[in-house]
N, CA, C and O of each residue as an XYZ file, in Angstrom:
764
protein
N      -0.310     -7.411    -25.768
C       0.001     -6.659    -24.561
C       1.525     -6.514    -24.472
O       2.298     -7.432    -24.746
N       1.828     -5.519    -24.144
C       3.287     -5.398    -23.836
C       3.462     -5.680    -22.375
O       2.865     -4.962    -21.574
N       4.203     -6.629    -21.965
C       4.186     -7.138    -20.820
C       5.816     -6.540    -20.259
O       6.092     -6.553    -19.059
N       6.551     -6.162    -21.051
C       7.531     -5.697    -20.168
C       6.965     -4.251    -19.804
O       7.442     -3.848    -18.743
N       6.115     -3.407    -20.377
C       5.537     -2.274    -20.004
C       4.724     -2.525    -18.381
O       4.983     -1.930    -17.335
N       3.849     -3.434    -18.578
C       3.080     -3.986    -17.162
C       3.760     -4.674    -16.044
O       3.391     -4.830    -14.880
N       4.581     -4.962    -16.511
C       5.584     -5.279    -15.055
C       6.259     -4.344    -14.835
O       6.245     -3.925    -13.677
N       7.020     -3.721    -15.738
C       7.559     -1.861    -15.185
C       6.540     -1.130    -14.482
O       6.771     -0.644    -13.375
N       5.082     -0.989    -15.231
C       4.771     -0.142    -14.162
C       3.902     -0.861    -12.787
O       3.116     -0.273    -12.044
N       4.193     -1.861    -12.744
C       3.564     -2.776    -11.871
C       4.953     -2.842    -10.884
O       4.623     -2.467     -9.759
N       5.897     -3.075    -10.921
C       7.147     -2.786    -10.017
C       7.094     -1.400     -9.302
O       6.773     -1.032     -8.172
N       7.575     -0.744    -10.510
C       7.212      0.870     -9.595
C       6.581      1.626     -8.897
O       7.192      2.362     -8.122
N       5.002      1.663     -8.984
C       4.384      1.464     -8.277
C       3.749      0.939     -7.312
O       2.807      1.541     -6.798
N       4.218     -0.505     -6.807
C       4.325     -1.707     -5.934
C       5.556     -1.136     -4.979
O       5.463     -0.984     -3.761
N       6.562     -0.892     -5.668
C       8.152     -0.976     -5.027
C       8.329      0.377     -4.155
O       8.554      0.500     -2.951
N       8.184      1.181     -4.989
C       8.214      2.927     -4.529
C       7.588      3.047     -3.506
O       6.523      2.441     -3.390
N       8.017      3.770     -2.594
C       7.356      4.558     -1.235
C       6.254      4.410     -1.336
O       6.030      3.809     -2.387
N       5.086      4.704     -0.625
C       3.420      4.312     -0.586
C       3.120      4.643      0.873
O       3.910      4.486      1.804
N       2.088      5.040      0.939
C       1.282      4.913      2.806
C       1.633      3.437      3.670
O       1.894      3.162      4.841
N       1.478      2.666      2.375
C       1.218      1.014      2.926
C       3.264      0.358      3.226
O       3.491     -0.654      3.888
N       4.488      1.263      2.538
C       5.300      0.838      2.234
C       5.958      1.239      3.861
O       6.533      0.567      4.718
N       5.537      2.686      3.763
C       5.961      3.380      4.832
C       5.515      2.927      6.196
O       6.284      2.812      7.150
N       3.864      2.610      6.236
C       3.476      1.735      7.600
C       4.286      0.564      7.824
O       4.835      0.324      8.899
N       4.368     -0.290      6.617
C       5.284     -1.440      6.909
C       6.897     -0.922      7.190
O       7.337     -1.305      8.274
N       7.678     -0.239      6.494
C       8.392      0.056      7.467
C       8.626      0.090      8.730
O       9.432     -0.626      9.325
N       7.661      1.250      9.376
C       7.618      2.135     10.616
C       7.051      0.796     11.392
O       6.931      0.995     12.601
N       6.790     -0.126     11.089
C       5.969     -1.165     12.051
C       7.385     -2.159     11.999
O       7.823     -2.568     13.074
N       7.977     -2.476     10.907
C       9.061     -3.296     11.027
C      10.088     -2.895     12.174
O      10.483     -3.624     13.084
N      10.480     -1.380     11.886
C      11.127     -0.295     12.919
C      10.827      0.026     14.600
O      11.530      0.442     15.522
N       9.642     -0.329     14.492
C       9.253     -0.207     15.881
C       8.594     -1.387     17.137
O       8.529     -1.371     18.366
N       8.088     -2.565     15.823
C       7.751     -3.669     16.208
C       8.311     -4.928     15.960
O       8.248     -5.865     16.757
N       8.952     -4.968     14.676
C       9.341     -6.045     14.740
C       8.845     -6.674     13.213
O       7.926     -6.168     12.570
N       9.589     -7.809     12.785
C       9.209     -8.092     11.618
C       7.939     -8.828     11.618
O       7.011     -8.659     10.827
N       8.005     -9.787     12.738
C       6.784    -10.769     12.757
C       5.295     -9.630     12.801
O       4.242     -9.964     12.259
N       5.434     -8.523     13.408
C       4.287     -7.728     13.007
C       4.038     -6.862     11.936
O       2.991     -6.293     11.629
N       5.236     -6.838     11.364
C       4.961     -6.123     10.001
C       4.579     -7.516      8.857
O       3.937     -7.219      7.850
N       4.928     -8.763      9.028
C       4.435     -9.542      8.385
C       2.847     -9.751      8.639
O       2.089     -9.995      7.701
N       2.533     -9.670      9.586
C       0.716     -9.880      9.968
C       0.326     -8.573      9.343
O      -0.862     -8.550      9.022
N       0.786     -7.826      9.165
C      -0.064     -6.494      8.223
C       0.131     -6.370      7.030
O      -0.627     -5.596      6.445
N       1.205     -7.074      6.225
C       1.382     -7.481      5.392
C       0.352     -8.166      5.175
O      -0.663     -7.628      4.731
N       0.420     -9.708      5.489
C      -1.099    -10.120      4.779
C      -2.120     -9.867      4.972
O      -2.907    -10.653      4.444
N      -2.745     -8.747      5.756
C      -4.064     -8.255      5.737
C      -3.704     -7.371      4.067
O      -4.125     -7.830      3.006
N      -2.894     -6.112      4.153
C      -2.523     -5.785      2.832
C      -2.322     -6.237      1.612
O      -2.715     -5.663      0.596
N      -1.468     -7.678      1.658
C      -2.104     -8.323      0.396
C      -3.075     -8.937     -0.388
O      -3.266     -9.160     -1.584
N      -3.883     -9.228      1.168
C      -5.444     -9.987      0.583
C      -5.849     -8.877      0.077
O      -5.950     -8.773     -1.146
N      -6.184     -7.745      0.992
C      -6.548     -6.651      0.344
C      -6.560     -5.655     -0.766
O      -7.463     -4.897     -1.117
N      -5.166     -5.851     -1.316
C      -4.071     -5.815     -2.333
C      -5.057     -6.225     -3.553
O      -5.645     -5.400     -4.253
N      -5.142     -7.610     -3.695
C      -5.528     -8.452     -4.132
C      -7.560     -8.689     -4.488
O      -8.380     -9.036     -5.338
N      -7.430     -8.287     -3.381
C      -9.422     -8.030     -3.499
C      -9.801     -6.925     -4.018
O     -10.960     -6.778     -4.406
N      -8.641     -5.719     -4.130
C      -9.340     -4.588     -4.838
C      -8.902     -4.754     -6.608
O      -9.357     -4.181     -7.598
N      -8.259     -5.379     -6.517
C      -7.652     -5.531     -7.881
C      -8.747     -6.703     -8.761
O      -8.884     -6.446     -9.957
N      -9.551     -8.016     -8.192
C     -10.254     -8.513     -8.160
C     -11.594     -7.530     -8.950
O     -12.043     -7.557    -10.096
N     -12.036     -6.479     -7.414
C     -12.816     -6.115     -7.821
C     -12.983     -4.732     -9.069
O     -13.963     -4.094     -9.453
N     -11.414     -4.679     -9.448
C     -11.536     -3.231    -10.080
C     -11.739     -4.435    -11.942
O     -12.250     -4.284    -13.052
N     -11.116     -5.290    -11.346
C     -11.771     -6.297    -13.065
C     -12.613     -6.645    -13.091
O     -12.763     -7.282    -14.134
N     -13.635     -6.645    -12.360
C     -15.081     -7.230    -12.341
C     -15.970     -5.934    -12.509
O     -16.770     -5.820    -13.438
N     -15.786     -5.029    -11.608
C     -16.543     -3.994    -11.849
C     -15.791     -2.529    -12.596
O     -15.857     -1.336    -12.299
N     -15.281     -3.063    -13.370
C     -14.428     -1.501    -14.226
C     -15.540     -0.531    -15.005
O     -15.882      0.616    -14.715
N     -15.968     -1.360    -16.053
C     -17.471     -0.511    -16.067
C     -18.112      0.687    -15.608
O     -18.304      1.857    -15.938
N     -18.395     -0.275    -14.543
C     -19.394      0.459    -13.792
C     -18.917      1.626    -12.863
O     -19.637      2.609    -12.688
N     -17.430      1.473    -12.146
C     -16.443      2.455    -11.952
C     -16.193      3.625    -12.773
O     -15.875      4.708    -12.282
N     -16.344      3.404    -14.114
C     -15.803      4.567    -14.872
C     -16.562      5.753    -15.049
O     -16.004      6.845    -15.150
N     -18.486      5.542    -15.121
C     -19.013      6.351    -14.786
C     -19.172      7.023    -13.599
O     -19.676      8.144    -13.668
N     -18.778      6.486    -12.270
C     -19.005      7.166    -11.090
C     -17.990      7.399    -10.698
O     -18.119      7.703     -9.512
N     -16.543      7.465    -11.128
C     -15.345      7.579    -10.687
C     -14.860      8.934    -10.324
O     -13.999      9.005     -9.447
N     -15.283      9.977    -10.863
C     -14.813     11.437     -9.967
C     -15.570     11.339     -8.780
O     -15.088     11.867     -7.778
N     -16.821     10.685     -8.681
C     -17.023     10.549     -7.207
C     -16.447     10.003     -6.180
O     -16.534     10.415     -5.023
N     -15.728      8.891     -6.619
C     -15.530      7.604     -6.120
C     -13.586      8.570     -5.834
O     -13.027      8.591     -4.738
N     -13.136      9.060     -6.821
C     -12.108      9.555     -6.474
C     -12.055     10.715     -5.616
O     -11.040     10.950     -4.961
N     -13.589     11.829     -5.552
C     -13.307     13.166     -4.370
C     -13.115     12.598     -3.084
O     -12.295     12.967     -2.243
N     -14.033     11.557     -2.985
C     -14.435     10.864     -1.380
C     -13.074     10.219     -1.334
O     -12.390     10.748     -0.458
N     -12.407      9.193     -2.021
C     -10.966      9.051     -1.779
C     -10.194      9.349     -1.203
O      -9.678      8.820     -0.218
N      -9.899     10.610     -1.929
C      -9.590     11.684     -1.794
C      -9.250     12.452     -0.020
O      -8.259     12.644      0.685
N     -10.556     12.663      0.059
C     -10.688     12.811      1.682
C     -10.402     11.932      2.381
O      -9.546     12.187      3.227
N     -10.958     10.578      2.343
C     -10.827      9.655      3.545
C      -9.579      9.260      3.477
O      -9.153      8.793      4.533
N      -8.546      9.300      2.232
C      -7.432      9.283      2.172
C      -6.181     10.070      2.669
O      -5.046      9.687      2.953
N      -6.800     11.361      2.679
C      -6.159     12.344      3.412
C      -6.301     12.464      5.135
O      -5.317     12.668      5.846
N      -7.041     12.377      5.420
C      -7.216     12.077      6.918
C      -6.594     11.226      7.219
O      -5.686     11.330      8.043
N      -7.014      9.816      6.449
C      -6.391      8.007      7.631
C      -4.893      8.833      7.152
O      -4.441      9.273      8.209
N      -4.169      9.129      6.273
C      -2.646      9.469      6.639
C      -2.170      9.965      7.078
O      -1.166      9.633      7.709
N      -2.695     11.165      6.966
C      -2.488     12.588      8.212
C      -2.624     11.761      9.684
O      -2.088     12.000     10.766
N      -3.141     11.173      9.461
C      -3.444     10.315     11.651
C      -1.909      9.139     11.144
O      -0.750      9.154     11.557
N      -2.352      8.553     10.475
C      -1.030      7.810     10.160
C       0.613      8.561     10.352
O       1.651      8.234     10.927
N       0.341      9.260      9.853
C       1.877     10.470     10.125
C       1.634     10.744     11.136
O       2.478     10.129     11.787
N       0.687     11.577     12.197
C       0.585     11.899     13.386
C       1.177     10.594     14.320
O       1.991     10.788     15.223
N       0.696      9.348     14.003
C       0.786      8.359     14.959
C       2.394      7.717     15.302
O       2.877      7.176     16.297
N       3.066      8.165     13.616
C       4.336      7.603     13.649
C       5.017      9.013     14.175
O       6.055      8.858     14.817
N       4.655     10.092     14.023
C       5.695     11.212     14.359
C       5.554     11.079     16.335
O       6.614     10.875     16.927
N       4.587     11.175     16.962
C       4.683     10.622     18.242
C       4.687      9.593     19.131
O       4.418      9.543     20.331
N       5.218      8.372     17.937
C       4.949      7.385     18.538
C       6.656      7.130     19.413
O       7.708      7.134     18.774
N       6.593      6.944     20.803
C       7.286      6.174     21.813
C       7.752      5.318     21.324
O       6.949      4.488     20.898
N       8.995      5.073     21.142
C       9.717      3.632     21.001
C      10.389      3.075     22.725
O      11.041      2.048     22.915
N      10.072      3.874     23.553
C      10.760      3.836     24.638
C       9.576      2.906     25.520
O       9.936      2.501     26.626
N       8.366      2.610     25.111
C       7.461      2.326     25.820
C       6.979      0.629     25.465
O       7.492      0.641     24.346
N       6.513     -0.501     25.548
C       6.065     -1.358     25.796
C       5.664     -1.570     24.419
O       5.317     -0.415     24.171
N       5.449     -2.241     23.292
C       4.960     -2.107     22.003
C       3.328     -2.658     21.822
O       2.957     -3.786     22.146
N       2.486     -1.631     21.251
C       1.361     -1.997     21.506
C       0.901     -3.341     20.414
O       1.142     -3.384     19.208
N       0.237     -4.307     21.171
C      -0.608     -4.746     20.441
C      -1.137     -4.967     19.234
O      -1.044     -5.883     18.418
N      -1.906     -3.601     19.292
C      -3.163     -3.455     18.105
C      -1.745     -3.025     16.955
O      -1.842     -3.548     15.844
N      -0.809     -2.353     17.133
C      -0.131     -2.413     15.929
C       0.086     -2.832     14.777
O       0.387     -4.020     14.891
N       0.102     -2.545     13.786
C       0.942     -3.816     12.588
C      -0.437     -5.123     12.645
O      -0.090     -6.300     12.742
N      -1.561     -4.857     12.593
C      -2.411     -6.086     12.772
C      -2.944     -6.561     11.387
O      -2.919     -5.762     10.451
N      -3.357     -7.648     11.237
C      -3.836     -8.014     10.022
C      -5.001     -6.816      9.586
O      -4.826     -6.170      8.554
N      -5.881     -6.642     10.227
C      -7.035     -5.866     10.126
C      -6.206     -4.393      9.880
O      -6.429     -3.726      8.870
N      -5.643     -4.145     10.474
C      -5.562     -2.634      9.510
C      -4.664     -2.438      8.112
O      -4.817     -1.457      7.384
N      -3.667     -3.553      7.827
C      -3.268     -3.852      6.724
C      -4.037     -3.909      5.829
O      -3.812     -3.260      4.807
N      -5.364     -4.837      5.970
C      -6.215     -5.076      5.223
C      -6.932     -3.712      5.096
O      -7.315     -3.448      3.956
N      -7.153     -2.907      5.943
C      -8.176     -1.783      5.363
C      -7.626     -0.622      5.460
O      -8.201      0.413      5.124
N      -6.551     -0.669      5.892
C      -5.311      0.445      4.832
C      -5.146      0.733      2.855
O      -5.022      1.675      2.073
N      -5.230     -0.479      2.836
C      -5.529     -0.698      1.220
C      -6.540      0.034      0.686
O      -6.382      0.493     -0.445
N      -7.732      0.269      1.390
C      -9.278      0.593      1.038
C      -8.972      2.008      1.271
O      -9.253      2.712      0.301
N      -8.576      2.500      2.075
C      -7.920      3.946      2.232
C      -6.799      4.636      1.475
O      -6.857      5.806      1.095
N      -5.923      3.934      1.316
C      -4.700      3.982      0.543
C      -4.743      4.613     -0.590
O      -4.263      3.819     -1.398
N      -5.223      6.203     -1.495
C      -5.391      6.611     -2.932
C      -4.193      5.343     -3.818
O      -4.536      4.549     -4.694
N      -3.017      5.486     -3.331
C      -1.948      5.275     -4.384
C      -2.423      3.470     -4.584
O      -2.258      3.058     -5.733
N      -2.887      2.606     -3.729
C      -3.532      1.407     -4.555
C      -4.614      2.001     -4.933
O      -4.957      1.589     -6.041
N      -5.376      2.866     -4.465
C      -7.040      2.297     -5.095
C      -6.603      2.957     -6.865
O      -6.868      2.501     -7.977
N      -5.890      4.119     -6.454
C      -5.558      4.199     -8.606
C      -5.238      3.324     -8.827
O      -6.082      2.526     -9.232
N      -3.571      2.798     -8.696
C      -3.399      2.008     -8.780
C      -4.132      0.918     -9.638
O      -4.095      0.735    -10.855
N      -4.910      0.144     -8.504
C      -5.676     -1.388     -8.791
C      -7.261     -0.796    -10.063
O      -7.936     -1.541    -10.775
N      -7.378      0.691     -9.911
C      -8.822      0.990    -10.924
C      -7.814      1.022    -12.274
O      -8.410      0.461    -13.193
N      -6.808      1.377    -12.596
C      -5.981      1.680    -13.565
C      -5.089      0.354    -14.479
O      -5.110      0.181    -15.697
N      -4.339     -0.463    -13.433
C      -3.852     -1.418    -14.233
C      -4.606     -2.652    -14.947
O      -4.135     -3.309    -15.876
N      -5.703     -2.821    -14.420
C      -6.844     -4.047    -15.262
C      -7.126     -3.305    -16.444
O      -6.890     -3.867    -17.513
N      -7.588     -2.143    -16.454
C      -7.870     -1.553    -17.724
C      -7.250     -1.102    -18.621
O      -7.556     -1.147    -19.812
N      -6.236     -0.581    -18.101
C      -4.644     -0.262    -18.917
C      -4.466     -1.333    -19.430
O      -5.096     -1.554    -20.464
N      -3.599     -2.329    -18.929
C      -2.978     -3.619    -19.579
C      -3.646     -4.976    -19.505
O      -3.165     -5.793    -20.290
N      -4.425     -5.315    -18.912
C      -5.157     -6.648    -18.904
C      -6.422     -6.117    -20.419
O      -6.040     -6.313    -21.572
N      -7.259     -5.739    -20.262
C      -8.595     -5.673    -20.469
C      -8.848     -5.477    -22.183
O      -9.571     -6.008    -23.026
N      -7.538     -4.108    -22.155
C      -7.704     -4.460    -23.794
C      -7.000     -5.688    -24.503
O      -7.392     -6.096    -25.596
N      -6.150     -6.140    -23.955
C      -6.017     -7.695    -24.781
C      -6.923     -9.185    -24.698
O      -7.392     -9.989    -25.504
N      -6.839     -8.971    -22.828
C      -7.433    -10.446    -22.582
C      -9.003    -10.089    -21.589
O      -8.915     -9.550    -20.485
N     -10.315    -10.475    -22.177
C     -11.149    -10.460    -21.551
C     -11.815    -11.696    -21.136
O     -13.025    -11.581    -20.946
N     -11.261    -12.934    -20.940
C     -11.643    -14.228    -20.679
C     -11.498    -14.098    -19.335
O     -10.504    -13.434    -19.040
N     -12.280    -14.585    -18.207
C     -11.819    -14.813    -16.801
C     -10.955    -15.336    -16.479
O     -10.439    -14.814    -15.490
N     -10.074    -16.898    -17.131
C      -8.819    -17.049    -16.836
C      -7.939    -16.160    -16.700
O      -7.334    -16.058    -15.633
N      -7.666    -15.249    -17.870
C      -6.441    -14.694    -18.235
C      -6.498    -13.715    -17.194
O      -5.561    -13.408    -16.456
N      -8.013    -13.100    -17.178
C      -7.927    -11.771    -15.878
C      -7.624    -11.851    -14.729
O      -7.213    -10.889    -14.082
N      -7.883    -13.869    -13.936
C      -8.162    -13.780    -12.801
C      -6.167    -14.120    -12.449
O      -5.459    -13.986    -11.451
N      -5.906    -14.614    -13.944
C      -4.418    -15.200    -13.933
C      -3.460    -14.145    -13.367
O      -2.474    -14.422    -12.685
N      -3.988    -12.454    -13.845
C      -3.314    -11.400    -13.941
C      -3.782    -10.968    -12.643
O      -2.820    -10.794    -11.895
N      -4.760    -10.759    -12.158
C      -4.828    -10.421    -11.122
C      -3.999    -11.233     -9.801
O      -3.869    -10.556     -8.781
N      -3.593    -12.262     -9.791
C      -2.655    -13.096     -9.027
C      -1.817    -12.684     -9.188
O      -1.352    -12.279     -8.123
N      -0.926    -12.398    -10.363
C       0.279    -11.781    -10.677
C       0.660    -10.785    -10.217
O       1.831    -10.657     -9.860
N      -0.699     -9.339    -10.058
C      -0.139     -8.673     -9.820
C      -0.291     -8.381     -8.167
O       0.129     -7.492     -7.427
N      -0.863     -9.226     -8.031
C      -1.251     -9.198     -6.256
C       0.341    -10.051     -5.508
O       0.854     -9.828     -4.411
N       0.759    -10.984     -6.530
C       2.470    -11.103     -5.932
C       2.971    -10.544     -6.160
O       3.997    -10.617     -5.483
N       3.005     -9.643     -6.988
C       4.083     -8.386     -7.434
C       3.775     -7.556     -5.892
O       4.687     -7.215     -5.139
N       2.526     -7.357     -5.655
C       2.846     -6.070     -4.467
C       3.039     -7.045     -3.151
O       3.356     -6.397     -2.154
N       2.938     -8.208     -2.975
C       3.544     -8.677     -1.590
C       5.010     -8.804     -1.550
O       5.708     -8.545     -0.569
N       5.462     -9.268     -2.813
C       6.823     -9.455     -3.154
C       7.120     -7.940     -2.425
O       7.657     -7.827     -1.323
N       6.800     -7.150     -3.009
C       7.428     -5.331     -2.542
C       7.379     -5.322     -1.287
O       8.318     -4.948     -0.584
N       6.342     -5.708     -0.880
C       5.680     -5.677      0.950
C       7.147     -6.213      1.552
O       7.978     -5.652      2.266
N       7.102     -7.483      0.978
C       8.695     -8.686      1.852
C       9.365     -7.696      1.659
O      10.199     -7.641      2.563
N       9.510     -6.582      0.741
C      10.807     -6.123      0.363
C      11.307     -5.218      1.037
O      12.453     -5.262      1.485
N      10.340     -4.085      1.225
C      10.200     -3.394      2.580
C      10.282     -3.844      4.411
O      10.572     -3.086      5.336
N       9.951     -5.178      4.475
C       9.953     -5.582      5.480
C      11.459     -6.264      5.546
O      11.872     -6.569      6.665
N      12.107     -6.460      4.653
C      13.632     -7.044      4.345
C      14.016     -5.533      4.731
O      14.444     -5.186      5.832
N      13.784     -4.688      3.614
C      14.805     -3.473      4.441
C      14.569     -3.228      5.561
O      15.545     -3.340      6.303
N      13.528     -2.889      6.082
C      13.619     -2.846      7.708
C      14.318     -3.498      8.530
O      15.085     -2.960      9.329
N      14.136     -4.733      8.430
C      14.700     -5.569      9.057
C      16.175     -5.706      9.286
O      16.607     -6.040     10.389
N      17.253     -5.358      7.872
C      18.261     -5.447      7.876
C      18.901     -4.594      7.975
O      20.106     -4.823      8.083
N      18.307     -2.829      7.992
C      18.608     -1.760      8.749
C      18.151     -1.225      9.909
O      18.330     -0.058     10.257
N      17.488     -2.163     10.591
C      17.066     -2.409     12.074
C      17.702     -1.469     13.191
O      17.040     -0.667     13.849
N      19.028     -1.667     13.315
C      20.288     -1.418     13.962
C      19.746      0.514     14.017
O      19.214      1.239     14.857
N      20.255      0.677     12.636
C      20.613      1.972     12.641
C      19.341      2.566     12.370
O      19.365      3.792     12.471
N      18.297      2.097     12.074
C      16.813      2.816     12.381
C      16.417      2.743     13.750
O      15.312      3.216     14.014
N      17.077      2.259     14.655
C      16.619      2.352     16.284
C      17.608      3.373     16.585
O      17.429      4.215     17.466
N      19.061      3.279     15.575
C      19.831      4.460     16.367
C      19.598      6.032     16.175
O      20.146      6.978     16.740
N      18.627      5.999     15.212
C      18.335      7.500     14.827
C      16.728      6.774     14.605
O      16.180      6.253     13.633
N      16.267      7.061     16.161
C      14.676      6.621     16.043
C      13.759      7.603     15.991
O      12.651      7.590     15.453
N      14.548      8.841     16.861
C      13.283     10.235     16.507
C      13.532     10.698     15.087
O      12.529     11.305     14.712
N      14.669     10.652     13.932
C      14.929     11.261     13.151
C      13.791     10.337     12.014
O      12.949     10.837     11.267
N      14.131      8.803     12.210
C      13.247      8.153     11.433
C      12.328      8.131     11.442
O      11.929      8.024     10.282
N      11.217      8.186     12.415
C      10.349      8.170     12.736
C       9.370     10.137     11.966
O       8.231     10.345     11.549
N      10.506     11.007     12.132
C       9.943     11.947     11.692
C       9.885     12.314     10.286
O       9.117     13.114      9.753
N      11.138     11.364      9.574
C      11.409     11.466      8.182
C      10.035     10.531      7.459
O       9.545     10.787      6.359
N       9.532      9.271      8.504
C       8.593      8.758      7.946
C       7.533      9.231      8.025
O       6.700      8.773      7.243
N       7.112     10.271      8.921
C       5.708     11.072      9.400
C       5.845     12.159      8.051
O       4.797     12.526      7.518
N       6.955     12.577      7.608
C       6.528     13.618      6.587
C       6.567     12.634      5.309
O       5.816     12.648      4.333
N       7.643     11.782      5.586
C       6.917     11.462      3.657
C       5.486     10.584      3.870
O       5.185      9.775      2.992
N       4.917     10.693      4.635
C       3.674     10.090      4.915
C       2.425     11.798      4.367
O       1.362     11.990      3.777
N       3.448     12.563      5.027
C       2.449     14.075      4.618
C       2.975     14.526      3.556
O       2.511     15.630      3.272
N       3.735     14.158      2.851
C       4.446     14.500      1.467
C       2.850     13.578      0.267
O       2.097     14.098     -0.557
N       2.968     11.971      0.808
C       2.118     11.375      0.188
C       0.847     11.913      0.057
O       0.165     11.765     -0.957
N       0.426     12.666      1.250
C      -1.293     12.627      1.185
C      -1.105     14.032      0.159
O      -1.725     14.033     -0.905
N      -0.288     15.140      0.496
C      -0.756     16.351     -0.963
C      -0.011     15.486     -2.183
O       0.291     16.378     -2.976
N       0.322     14.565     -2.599
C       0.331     14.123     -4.002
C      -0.910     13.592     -4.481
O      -1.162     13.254     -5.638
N      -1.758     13.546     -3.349
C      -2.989     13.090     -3.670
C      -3.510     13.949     -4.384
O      -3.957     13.598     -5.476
N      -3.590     15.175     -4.011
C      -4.052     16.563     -4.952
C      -3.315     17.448     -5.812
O      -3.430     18.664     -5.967
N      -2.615     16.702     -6.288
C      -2.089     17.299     -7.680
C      -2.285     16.394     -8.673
O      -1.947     16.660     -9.826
């Protein structure tokens, strides 16, 4: 296995902008870190359980996978489109809700999310599968790469955090720059 290849593209895709990079942002930005950390780990278990299950069941994925990718597809395009809707009007002037930034939608943001679900169907089979098919080595890699994307998560929630200041001082501008690359993300879905 070429392992500096699998951590390159395991960084980049972890690190780079995402639905999940951008919520954690916009939640760091508007709520606070301690709530972008609780959606964080709903996202990494989740992170982590699809990656689980894309090595256990790859197989069986590969025959039903243009299905599995149209429906994606859609339900992917909607939860972001509401996701961009929610950050382009969301009030910073008002009381911070609650349900925000919660473990539970971190966690099933992931399940929605196209850019993990390729993602996690793609890297077990790419780089784990043709070298190592023992359950150690897979379940070893799947840990690995499930800290690779929390590591990114902290990382995002570090930038937020430490450009805090000047993301509250230009809060309608941010807030709208994050609603479109949120609608930038969902048509990369269809190309």
């Amino acid at each position: 296995m070429d392992i500096a290849s699998f951590i390159i593209y395991c960084l980049i895709v972890t690190f780079t902008p995402g639905p999940t990079n951008i919520v954690i942002l916009s939640t760091v930005h508007n709520y606070g870190s301690k709530k972008a950390i609780e959606y964080t780990y709903g996202a990494t278990i989740a992170f982590g359980l699809l990656l689980g299950l894309s090595a256990m069941l790859n197989t069986m994925l590969i025959a039903v996978l243009p299905k599995i990718l149209l429906g994606m597809q859609i339900i992917g395009t909607i939860y972001m489109l509401y996701l961009a809707y929610q950050i382009y009007t969301m009030d910073t002037s008002k009381p911070a809700d609650n349900h925000a930034g919660t473990f539970i939608l971190g966690f099933l943001m992931q399940f929605l999310n196209p850019k993990v679900v390729l993602f996690t169907m793609t890297v077990i089979p790419s780089f784990i599968l043709p070298y190592y098919t023992d359950m150690p080595a897979v379940t070893i890699s799947v840990f690995v790469i499930t800290l690779i994307g929390f590591l990114a998560f902290l990382a995002w929630i570090l930038f937020g955090t430490i450009f805090k200041e000047f993301l509250q001082k230009h809060d309608r501008v941010v807030n709208v720059v994050m609603a479109l690359s949120l609608v930038y993300a969902t048509l990369m879905i269809w190309k």
